[in-house]
C-alpha positions as CSV (number, residue, x, y, z in Angstrom):
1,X,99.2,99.7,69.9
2,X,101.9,98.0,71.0
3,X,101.2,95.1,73.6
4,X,103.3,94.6,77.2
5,X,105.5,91.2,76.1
6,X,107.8,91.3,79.4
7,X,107.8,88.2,81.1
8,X,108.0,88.7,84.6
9,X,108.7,85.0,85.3
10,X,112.1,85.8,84.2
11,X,112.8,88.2,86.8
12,X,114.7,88.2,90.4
13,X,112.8,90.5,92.7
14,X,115.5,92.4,94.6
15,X,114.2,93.7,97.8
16,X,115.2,97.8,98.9
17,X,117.7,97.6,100.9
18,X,116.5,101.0,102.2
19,X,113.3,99.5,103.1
20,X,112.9,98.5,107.2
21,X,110.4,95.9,107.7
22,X,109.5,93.6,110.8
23,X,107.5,90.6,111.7
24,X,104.3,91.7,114.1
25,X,103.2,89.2,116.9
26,X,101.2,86.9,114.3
27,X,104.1,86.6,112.1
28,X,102.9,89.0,109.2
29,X,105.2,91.5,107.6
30,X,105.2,95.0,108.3
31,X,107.6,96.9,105.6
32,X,108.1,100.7,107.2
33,X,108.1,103.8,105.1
34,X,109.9,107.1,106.3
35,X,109.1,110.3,104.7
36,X,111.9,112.3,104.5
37,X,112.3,114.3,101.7
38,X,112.0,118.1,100.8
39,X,107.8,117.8,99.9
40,X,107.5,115.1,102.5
41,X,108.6,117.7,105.4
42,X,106.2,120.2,104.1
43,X,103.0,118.1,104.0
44,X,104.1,116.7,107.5
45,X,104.3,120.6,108.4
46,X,101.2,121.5,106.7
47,X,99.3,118.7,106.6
48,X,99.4,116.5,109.2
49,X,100.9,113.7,107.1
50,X,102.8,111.3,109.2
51,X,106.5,111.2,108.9
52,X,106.7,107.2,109.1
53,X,104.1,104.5,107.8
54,X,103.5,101.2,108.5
55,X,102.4,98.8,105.3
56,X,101.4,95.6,106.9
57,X,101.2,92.6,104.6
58,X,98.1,89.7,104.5
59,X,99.5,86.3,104.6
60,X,100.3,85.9,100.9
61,X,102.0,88.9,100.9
62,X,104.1,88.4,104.1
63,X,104.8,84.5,102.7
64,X,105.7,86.2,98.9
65,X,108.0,89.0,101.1
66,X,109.8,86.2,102.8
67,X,110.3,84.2,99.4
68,X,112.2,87.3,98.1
69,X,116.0,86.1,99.0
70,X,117.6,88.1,95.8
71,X,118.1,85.1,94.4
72,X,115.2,83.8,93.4
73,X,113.0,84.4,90.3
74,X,109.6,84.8,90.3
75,X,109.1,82.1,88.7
76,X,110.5,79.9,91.5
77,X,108.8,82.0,93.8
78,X,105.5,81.3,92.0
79,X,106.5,77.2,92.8
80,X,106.7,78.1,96.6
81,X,103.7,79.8,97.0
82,X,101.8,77.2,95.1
83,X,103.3,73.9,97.1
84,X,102.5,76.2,100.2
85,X,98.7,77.8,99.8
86,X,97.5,75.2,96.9
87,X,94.6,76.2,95.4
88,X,93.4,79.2,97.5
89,X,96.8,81.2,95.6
90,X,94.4,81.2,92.0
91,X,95.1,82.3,89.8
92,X,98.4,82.5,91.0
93,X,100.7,84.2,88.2
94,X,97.7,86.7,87.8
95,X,98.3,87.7,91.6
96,X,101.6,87.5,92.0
97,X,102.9,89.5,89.1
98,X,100.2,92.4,90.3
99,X,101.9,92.0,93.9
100,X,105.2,92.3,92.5
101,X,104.4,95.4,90.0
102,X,102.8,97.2,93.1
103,X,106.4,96.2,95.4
104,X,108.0,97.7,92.7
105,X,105.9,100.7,91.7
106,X,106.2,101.7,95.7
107,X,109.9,100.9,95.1
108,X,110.2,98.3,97.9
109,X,111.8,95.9,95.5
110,X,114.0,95.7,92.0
111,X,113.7,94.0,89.3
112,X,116.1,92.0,87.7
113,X,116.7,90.1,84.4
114,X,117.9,86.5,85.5
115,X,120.7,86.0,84.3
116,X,122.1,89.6,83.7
């Protein structure tokens, strides 16, 4: 079996440029997604599924969000978040590489080898 050896420390989180997102009245990020596609249309048709969505981020989440500038790795992003929330961000590397894989599962960000 062979174990996951990627070190997501080394990566640049590259946000979708695709992706419209906002700050709501309390300052928290709300990342919009439009459904648009072939399937999409049908289930709206069909199903009642709603043809835009509104993801609205917690605290860490809008404060990680606003951290991503494309230029930073995650790494460096992990130093902000930690100089900013102290302790209540533990175990930090544990949470912010599970918020990053989910960003980029939903294909809200990128990532990128640093340096490449």
């Amino acid at each position: 079996m062979k174990k996951n050896t990627k070190n997501y420390l080394n990566f640049i989180p590259i946000k979708n440029p695709d992706i419209t997102w906002s700050k709501d009245a309390s300052g928290m990020i709300v990342l919009e997604v439009t459904r648009n596609g072939f399937f999409d249309k049908i289930a709206q048709k069909f199903f009642k599924v709603p043809a835009k969505s509104d993801i609205r981020l917690d605290k860490h989440g809008s404060f990680i969000w606003n951290c991503i500038d494309n230029n930073k790795s995650i790494y460096h992003i992990a130093q902000d978040v930690k100089s900013h929330f102290g302790k209540s961000a533990d175990p930090l590397y544990d949470r912010l590489v599970a918020f990053i894989n989910i960003l980029d599962d939903n294909k809200f960000i990128t990532l990128k080898k640093e340096g490449a």
